[in-house]
Every structure is written in C-alpha cells, then in structure tokens.
C-alpha positions in Angstrom: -3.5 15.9 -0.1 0.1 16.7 -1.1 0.7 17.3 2.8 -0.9 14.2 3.7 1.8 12.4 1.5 4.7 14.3 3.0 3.7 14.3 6.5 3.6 10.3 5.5 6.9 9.9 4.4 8.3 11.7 7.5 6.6 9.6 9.5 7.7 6.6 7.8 11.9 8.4 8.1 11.1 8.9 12.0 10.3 5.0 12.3 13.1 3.9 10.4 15.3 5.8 12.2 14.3 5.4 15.4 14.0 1.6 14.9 17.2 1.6 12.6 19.6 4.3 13.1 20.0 4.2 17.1 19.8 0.2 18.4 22.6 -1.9 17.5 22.9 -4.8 15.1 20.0 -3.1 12.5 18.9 -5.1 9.9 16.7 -4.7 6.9 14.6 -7.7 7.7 12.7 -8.5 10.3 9.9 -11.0 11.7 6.9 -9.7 13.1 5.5 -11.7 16.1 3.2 -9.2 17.1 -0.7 -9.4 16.8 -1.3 -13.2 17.8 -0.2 -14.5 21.3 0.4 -12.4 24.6 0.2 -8.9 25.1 3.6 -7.0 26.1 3.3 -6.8 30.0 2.1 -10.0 30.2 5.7 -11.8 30.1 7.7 -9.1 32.0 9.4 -9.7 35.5 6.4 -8.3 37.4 2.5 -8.7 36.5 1.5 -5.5 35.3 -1.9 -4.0 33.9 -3.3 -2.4 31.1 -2.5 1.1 31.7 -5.5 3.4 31.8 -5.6 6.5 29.5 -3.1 8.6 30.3 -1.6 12.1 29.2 1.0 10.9 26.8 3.4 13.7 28.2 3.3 12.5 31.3 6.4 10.2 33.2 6.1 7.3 34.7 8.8 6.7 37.9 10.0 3.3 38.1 12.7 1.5 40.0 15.8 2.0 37.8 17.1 -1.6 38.3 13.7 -2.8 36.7 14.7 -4.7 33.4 12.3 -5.4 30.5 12.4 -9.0 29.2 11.2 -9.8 25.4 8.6 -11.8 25.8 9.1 -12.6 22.0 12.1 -13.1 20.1 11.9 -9.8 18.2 9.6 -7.0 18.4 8.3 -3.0 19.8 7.0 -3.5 22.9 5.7 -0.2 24.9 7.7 1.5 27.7 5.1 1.5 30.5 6.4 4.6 32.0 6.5 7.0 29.2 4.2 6.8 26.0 7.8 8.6 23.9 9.9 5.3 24.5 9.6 1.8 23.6 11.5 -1.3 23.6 13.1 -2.7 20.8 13.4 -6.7 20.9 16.3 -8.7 18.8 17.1 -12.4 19.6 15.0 -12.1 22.8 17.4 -8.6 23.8 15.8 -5.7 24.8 16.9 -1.7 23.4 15.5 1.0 24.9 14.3 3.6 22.4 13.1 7.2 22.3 10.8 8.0 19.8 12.2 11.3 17.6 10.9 14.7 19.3 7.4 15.7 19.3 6.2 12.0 18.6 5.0 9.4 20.7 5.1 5.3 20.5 1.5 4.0 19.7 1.4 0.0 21.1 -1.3 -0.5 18.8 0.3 0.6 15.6 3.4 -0.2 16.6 5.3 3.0 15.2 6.0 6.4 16.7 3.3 9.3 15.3 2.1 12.0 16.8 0.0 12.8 19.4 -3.7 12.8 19.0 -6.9 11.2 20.5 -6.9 7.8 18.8 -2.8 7.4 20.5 -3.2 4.0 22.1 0.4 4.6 24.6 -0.1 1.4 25.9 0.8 -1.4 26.9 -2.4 -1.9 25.7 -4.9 -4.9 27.1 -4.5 -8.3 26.4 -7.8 -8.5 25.7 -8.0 -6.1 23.0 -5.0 -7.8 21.3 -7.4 -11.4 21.1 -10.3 -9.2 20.0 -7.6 -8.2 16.8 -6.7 -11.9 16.6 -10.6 -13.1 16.0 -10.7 -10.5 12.9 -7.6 -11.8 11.5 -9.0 -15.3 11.7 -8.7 -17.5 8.5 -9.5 -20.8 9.6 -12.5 -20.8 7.4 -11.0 -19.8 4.1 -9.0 -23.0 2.5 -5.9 -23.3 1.3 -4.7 -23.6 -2.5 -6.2 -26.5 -4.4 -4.2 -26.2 -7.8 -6.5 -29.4 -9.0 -9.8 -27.6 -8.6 -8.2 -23.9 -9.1 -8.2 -23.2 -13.0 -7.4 -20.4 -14.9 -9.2 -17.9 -16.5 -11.2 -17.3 -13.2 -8.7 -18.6 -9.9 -5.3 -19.0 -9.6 -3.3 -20.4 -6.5 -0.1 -21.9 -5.6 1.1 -23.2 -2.1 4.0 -20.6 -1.8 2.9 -18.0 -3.9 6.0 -18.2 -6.5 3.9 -20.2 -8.7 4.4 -18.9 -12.4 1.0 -19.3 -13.8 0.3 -21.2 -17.5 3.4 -23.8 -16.2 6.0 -20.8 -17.4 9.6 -21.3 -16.9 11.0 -18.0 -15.8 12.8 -17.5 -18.9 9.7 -17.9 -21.0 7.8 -15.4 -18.9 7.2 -12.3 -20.0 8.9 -9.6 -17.4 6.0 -7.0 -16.2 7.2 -3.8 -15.0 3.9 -2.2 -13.3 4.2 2.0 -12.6 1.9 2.8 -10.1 1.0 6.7 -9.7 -1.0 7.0 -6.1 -2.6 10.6 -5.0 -4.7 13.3 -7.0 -3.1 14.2 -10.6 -2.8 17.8 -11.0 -0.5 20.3 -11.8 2.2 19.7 -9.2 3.4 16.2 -10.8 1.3 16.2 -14.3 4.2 17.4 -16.6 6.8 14.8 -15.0 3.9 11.7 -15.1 4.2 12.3 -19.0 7.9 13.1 -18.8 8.8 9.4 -17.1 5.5 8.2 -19.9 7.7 9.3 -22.7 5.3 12.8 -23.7 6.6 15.9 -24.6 4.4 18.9 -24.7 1.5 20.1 -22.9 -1.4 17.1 -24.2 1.0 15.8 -27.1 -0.1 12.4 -27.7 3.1 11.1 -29.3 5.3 9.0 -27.1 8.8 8.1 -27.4 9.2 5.1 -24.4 8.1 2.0 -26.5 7.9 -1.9 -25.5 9.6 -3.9 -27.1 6.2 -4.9 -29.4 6.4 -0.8 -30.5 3.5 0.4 -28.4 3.6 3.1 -25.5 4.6 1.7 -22.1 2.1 2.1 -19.8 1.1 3.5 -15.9 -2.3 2.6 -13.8 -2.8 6.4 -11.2 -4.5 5.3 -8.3 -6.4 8.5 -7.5 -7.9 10.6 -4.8 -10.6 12.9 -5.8 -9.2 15.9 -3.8 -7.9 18.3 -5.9 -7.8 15.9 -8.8 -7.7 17.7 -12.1 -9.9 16.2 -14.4 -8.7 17.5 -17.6 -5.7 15.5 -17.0 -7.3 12.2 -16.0 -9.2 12.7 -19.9 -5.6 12.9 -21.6 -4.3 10.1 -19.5 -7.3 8.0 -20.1 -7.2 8.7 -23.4 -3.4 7.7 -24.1 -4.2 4.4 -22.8 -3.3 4.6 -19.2 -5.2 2.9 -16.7 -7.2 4.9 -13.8 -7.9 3.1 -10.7 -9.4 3.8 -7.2 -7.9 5.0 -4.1 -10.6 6.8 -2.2 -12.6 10.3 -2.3 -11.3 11.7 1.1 -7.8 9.6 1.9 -9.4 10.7 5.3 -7.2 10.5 8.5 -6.6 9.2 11.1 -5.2 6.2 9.1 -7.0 3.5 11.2 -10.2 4.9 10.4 -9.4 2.3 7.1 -9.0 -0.9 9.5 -11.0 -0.3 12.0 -14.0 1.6 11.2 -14.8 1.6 7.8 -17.8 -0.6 7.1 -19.5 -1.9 4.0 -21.5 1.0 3.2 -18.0 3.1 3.9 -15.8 1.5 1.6 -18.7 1.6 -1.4 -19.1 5.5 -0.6 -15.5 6.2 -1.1 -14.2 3.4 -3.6 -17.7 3.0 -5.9 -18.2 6.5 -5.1 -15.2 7.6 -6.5 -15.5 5.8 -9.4 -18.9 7.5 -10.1 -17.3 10.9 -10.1 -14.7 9.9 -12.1 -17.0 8.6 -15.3 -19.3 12.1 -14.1 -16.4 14.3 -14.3 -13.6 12.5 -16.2 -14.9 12.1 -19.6 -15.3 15.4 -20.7 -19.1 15.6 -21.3 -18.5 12.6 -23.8 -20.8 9.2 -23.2 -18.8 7.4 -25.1 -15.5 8.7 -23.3 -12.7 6.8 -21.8 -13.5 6.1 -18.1 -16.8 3.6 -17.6 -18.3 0.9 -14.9 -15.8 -1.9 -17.4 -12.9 -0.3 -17.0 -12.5 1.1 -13.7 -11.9 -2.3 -12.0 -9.0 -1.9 -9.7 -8.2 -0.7 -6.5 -5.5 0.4 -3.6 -6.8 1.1 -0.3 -5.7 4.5 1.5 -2.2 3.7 3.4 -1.8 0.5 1.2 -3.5 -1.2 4.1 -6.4 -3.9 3.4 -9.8 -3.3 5.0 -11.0 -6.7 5.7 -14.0 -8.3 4.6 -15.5 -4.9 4.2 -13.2 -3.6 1.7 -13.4 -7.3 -0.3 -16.9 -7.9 -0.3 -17.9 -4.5 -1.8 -15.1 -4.9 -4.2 -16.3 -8.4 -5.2 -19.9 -7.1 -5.4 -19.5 -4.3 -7.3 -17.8 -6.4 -9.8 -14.1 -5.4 -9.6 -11.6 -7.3 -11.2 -8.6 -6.6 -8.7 -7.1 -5.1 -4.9 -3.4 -4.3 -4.9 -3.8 -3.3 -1.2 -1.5 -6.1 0.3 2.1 -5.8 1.3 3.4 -9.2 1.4 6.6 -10.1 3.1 9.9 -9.7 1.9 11.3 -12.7 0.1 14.1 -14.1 -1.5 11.6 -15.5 -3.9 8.9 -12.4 -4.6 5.2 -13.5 -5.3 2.8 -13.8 -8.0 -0.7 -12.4 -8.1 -3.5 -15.3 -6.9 -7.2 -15.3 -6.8 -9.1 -15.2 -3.3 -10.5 -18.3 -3.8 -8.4 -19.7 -1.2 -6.1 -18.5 1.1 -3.0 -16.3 0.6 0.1 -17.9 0.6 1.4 -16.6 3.4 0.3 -15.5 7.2 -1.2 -12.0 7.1 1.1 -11.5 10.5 3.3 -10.6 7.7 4.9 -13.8 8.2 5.7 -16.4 5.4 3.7 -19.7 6.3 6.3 -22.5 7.6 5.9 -26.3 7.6 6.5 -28.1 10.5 10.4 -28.7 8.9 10.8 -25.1 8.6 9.7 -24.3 12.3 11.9 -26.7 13.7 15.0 -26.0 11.4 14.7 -22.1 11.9 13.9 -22.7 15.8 17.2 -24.7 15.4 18.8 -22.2 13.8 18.1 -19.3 16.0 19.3 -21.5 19.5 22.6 -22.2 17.5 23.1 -18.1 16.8 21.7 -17.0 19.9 24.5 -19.4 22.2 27.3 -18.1 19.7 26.5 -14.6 20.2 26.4 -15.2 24.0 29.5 -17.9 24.1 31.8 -15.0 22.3 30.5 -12.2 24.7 31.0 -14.4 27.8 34.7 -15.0 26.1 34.7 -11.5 26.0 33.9 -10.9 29.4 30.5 -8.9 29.2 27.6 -11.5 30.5 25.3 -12.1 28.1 24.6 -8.7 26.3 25.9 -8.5 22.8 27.7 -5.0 21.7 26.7 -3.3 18.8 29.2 -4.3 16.6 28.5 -8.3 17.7 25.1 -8.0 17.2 26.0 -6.9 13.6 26.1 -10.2 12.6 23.2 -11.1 13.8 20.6 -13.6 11.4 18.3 -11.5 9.5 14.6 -12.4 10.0 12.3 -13.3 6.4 10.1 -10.3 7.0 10.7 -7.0 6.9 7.4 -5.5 9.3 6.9 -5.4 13.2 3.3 -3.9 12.7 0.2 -5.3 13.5 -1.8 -8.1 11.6 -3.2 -6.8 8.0 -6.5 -7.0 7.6 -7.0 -10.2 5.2 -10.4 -11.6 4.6 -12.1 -14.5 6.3 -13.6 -15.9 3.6 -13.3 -16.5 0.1 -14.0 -14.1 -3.1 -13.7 -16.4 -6.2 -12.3 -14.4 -9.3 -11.3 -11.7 -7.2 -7.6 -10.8 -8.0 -4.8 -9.7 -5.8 -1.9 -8.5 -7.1 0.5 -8.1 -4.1 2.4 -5.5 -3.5 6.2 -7.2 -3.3 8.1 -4.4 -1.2 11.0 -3.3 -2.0 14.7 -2.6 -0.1 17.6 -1.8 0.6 20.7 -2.1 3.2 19.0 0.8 4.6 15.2 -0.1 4.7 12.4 -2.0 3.6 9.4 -0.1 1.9 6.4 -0.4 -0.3 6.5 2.7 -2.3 9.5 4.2 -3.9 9.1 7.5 -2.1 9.3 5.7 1.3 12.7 4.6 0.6 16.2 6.5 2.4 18.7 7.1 0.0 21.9 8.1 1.0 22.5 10.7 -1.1 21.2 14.1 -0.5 17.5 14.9 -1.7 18.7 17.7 -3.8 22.1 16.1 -5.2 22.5 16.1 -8.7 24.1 12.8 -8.3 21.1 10.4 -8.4 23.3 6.8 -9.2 22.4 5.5 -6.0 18.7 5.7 -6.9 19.5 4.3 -10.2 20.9 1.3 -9.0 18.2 0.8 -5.9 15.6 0.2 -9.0 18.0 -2.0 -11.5 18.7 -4.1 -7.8 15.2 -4.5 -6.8 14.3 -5.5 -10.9 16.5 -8.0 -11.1 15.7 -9.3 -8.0 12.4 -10.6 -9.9 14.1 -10.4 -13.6 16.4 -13.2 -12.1 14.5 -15.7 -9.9 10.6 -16.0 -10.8 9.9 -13.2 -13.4 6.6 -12.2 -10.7 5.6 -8.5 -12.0 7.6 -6.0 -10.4 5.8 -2.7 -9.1 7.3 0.6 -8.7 4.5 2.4 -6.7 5.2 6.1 -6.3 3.5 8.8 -4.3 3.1 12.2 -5.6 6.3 13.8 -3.5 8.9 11.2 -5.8 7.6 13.7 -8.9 8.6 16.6 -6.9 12.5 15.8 -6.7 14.8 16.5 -9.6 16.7 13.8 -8.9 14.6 11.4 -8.3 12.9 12.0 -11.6 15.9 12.0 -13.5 16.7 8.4 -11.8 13.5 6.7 -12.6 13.3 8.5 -16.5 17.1 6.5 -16.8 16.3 3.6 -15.3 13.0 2.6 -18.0 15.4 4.1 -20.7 18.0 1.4 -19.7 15.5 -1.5 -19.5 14.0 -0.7 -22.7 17.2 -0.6 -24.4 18.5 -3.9 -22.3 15.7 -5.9 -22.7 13.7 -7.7 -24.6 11.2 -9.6 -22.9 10.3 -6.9 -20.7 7.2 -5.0 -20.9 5.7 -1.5 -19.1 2.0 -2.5 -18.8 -0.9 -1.2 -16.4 -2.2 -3.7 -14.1 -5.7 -4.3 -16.2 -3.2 -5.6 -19.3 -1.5 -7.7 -16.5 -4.7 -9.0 -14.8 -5.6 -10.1 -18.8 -2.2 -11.8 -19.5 -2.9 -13.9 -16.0 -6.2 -14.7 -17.5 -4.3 -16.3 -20.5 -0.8 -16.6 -19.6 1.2 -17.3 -22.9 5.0 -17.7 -23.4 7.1 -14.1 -24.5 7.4 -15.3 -27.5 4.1 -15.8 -28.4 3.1 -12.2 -26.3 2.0 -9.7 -28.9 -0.3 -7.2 -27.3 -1.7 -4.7 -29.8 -1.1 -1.4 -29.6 -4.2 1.0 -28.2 -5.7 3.0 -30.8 -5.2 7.0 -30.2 -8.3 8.6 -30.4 -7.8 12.3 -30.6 -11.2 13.6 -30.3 -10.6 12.6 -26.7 -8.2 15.0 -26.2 -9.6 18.0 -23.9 -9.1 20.6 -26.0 -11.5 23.0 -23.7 -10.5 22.8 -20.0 -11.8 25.2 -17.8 -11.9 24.7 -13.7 -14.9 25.2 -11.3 -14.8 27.2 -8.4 -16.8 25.2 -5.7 -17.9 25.5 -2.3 -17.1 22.8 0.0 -19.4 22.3 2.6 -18.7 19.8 5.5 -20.6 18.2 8.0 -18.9 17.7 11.9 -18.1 13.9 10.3 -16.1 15.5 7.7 -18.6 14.5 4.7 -21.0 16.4 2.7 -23.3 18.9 3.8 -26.0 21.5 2.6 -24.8 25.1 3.0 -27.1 25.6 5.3 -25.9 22.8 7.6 -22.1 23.0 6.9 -20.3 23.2 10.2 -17.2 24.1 7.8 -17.1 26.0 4.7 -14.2 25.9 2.1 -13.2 26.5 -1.5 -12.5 23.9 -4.1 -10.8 24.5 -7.5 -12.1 21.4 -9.7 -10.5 21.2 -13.3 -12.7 19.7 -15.8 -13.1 19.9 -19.6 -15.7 21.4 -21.6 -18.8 20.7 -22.0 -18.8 18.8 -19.0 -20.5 21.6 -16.9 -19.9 22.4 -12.9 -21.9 20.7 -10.4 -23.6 23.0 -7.3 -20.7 22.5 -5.2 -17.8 20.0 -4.8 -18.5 16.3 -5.2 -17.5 14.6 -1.7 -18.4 11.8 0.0 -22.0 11.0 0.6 -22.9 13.5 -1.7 -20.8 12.1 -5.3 -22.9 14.2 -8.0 -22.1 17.8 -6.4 -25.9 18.7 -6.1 -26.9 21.2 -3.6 -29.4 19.4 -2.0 -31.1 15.7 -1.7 -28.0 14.2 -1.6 -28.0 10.7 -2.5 -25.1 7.9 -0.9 -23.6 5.0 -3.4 -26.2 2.8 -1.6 -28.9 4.7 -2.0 -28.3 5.1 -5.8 -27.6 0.7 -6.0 -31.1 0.6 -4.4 -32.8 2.8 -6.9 -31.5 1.5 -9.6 -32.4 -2.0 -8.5 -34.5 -4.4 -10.5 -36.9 -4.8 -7.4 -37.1 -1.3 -6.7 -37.7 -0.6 -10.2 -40.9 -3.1 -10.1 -42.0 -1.6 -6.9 -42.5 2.0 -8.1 -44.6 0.7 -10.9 
C-alpha cells in the first residue's frame, strides 16, 4: 500500500514536469476542454483515424513538415506517431512533449504512466470520447433552488461560495479539516499523534487545543491493507473520525471509473466498513466504530465513481463523499447537498453565463493578437518565445484530465464536501504530498512548506471562510521536514486565531446541519473513555488467499497465496484467514459478499425462511 502511494506521487512529479518544467509560458492554472466535443485527430491538417492497438514502443514515421494544430485552445493531445510524446496546447499553440523515460502518454487519461495493458496511446476514437460524454450527462439533475433547498437536509447555492445559515465571512467559524488517507500502522502512527498533539505510545492527553479547550481533531480515510487495528481503537477512542477509502485500493486506477459497479463499490466501501466495527473495536459491542458513525467516504485516487459510487453511498445511509476535486478558484467552495446539481461543470470547468463566455471569449482574442502583434514586431511569425508566452493569461482551472465522474441524478441529503485543491507557483494539487516544493526533501529548512499551508489558509481565512482541507497521504508522515512544517503551522494557527477550529468532517457535516455564528459555536468537548484504550494488542498471522480476479479465495482454490500481519486488540480473536474483498469476516469457507449479507438480513428474507 505504501508503494502504491509513492509510485503515485512520482507519477503525479513526472506529469508536472513534463507538462510544466519543459514547454514555455507554464502556468499553474489551466482550463480543461477535454472530454466534450471532438476527438484530437479530428481537427488536424489531414483526416486521420483512430489508431489501432499498437506496441507502445513502437515509431511512427511521418513527414517532418507535418504541423499539429490545437483543435482546442488549450489541452494534451496524442502524438500519433509515438505513444511517449504528446502535444501540449496553449492559446491554440502547439509544444511537442516527451513524456519522462520509461513512461508513455495515455490519450485517455491524459497523463504520462507506464506501460501496461489498459494504455490507451491513442489518438483514441471519436466515438469512444461521445460514449464518455453520455455518462457525464447532467441534463436530468436540476440546478440549485435556494427557495425549495432548506437546511437541515439540502443545501445549494448557484456558484458554490454560498456561506450557509446567511453567515458573513467574519461570523463564520474557520474549519480546518486534516485528512489522513491510506492504512494506519506503524510507518506513520507515532507522527499522526505527534501533528494530533499526543505524546507517548496510547497516551490520551493532548496538548493541541481549539480555541473552546477540546482536542483538535483528524477524520483517516483508510484502506484495510495492512491496517493495524489496535491503532484505529486508540484513534477512535480519542475522538477522531474513521472514514472509508476502500478494502483493496486496487489498480489499475480506472478500474474506479470505469468498472466498478454497484455491487463493487458496496463490497469495498460497505465492506470495509464491516471489517472495521468486526475488527476495530477490540472485542467491545459497545466500542467506538458502529453502522452511525462510519458515514463518510473518499474514493481510491480521489476520483468519483458515478452513479455507482453515489447510489450505494445514499443507500446504505451515508452522510457524506469527499471524492470531488473541484476547480481552482479565486473564491474556494462550500460543501452542498446532491439534491441539485454541483455548482460547477464536472469538465472541471467553473459554469459561465452567457456574459462570462463572451467577456472571456473577448478576452482571450484581445491576448492572443497582442502576443502575435509583438512577435510579428519582433520578426518571428506568429510563434510566441518562451519568455513572451510567460505572460500569457492564466486559465480558472487548474486540470487537463478527463471528465469526473458526477452523478446523473439526484441524492437528496447526501453531502459533498469538495475537495478545494490547493497550489502553488509551481503546481496545482489535491493532497499535500502531491505538491513540489523547492526545497530539498531532506532539508532541514522546511519555511517554504510552512508558508505553502499559511498561503493556501488564508486563501479561505480571507474571502469565504469555506472549510479548508489538508489531505495527506501516508508518504507526507515519512519526511522530517515535512512533519516539522505541518506540526508549526497548527501551532501557529492555534496561537493566531480565534475563530478557528480543527474539527473532523462528521463535526463539520453537523455544524452545516445547523450553521450558527462563532460566537455562538461552542462544541463540547468528547468524553475520554479509557476503557477503550487497547491495552492487549496482539497481531494475527493470516494467510491470504487470492483468486485470478485478485479477491478472496478458499485455500484450495487460491491461484496466489500470501501472508498477512493483522494487528488487532484482545479479546477480539483472529479470523481463518485475512478479511478481503468478497470474503469481509475472514472465514475459511462459505464466503458471503456485502450483498449477500443486505439480502439475508432483509425483512422479506427474514419472512421467507419462516
């Protein structure tokens, strides 16, 4: 799992700097007209097809005086002779880019990754693009109706900067949300309660406070995957919110958008969550971790799965998604029901009126002639140099990937509580970790981390108030530095400030339910309840059998065999082997899915066996 995370930030450095570091004129923010509209080849010089799968090694000869034209204003377009280039579009100019060795430009995801049988090289068809479109499709969900949208249950605004309860922004409480994605274990459990404000190995006392005196707060996203739960008791225990992520965090990563199902997304979200109250609370039925409180989730990649990944989270009666990136803004957004449409286009581009479109249409024709005016002065035609094409407009949005995968229709008292991204003059990202820093990784100097958080605070701390996330995978906890940044940064705030508050996103989901002034805001502290505490843990050594799907299997069907180390505390006793998807409870045989179980349990199959 830790490798997964690593590999994922590298990935996410190679795109940056193969989209940032090499063409000129970079910026930080960019639009995204990709995923509606024409397919890449289909606006170039010469009509071109669909290329049909290829080696992605191999190289394409074409006529050197060939020249690509955008057929959008910005945007990655594939090279159609070699599946490790691609061209870069800016202000309807093309750049020819490589992608960094040993990777390989994917037209469908729109990044360079490595090579492996899902590798769309592309130019993909035309066809396949409208076949995205029709799943992005929203025409049927309806757009914010403040009048018939009341809170406790919905909440809506047209732009999404909305404060809710009629708030001004200096009224409104400032949520700072710490978000703790991955399996919690040894490898980052010490520095979780380090940043928390613990000291000792399950010392309960904490010395990071709000300002009403109570412990600030994190919500851990986990992964069951070498999850330790021992840990996830102590956390529970203090307070701390635990939310879903998945049981596998399988790859390939578009598995999540473009396979999972229904039934898929209950197995690994509902199915997790099963584990969890199974494993989590020590042997205690009275423990921490139960169907009322496990109400939140983050899909794998931070990448919605559609209707899928909504309905079973609406069914099975979850209060919340954090799953969606939104654009970056100069105004950052507020969480919203999905009773209505969100409020902005899940092209990951903020919805214009018809004023905007013609003012930024404007806009663009003005910069575009001035650019090619002062080259033409300068003698060199109608290409811009690098250090001209510095000043070129930045865009609202900060993605050129493909469409996220928003629902169709609505899911009233469902909230989502976007995931504001934050940035840089380097990059754009939605965790912490997937930041570049200047500095080096191991520098004891971490100032320039420092101020990247107190920046992207008060970029909410001074406009709107909207809560501001710091999500974090596991690989921030393994830098010194990076530690030691974020541990100053809430010791500054707490100090600084008094209206703002360290709270997990259940306390925040209940404040949006009754949104009262910061005055008025006086949360009670949670009660510690030591006989919570594990004071037994003892770990299980379980075999992992696996099926050719990479789910559960009997030992004598197992294709592959491995060995799972599964802390849990006493008197919670080992199950038969490890808990995995489609088999949750760890038995060793008559495995039964999250479905299967909802079936059982069942009023009407209850009436049925009688």
């Amino acid at each position: 799992m830790q490798i997964q995370f690593l590999i994922g930030s590298i990935l996410i450095f190679c795109f940056i700097w193969s989209t940032e570091g090499q063409r000129p004129g970079a910026s930080n923010s960019r639009g995204n007209p990709f995923g509606r509209g024409n397919s890449p080849s289909s606006s170039n010089n010469k009509e071109s097809k669909p290329n049909k799968p290829r080696d992605p090694d191999e190289e394409v000869e074409t006529d050197s005086e060939d020249v690509f034209r955008c057929p959008r204003s910005e945007g990655l377009y594939a090279d159609p002779a070699s599946c490790k280039k691609f061209y870069l579009c800016g202000s309807f100019k093309s750049y020819h880019q490589s992608c960094p060795p040993s990777l390989f430009f994917d037209d469908k995801l729109k990044f360079c990754t490595f090579k492996s049988s899902e590798l769309k090289c592309g130019p993909i068809a035309e066809t396949e693009l409208e076949e995205d479109n029709e799943k992005f499709n929203q025409e049927n969900l309806k757009v914010c109706d403040r009048q018939n949208c009341k809170l406790p249950n919905c909440f809506c605004s047209d732009d999404g900067t909305f404060i809710p309860g009629n708030l001004n922004s200096n009224e409104t409480p400032q949520f700072v949300l710490l978000s703790f994605a991955g399996a919690v274990n040894e490898l980052v459990f010490e520095n979780y309660k380090k940043v928390l404000g613990y000291h000792g190995k399950f010392n309960p006392t904490q010395n990071r406070l709000n300002p009403n005196q109570c412990g600030i707060k994190g919500t851990f996203f986990v992964n069951h995957e070498y999850n330790n739960y021992a840990e996830i008791l102590w956390l529970a225990a203090q307070g701390h919110e635990i939310a879903l992520h998945s049981i596998t965090q399988r790859q390939p990563e578009l598995w999540w958008t473009e396979t999972a199902n229904y039934t898929s997304w209950a197995e690994e979200i509902i199915g997790l969550r099963e584990i969890l109250i199974k494993f989590g609370n020590g042997g205690n039925p009275n423990g921490p971790l139960n169907r009322d409180n496990i109400i939140g989730l983050r899909a794998p990649f931070i990448k919605p799965g559609g209707d899928a990944m909504y309905e079973m989270a609406h069914d099975f009666g979850l209060a919340y998604d954090s799953s969606l990136v939104v654009p970056k803004l100069s105004i950052p957004l507020w969480p919203f029901t999905w009773d209505y449409r969100q409020p902005f286009d899940c092209s990951n581009q903020k919805q214009k009126t018809n004023k905007d479109a013609a003012t930024e249409a404007n806009e663009n024709a003005e910069h575009s002639a001035s650019i090619v005016e002062n080259n033409r002065h300068h003698g060199r035609g109608g290409q811009p140099t690098s250090s001209e094409s510095n000043t070129r407009r930045k865009r609202n949005t900060p993605y050129l990937g493909r469409p996220l995968h928003c629902p169709t229709k609505a899911y009233p008292g469902l909230w989502e509580i976007p995931v504001n991204p934050l940035s840089n003059e380097y990059n754009t990202c939605p965790t912490a970790d997937q930041c570049v820093f200047p500095s080096s990784e191991e520098s004891d100097d971490s100032q320039d981390i420092e101020t990247f958080l107190q920046d992207n605070f008060e970029h909410h701390y001074t406009t709107n108030r909207a809560p501001f996330q710091l999500n974090f995978h596991v690989n921030w906890f393994t830098s010194k530095p990076k530690v030691r940044a974020l541990s100053k940064f809430i010791e500054n705030l707490l100090a600084k400030y008094n209206d703002v508050y360290f709270v997990t996103y259940q306390q925040l989901i209940n404040w949006l339910r009754n949104p009262v002034p910061v005055k008025e805001f006086k949360p009670v502290c949670d009660s510690k309840n030591s006989s919570l505490v594990c004071n037994r843990p003892h770990t299980c050594v379980l075999k992992h059998y696996l099926n050719d799907k990479n789910e559960a299997a009997t030992s004598e069907n197992a294709v592959k065999t491995d060995t799972r180390y599964m802390p849990i505390c006493h008197p919670t006793t080992c199950p038969n082997q490890y808990p995995w998807y489609g088999n949750v409870y760890g038995t060793s045989k008559n495995f039964k899915t999250i479905m299967q179980l909802v079936e059982e349990a069942s009023p009407s199959s209850n009436s049925n066996s009688k």
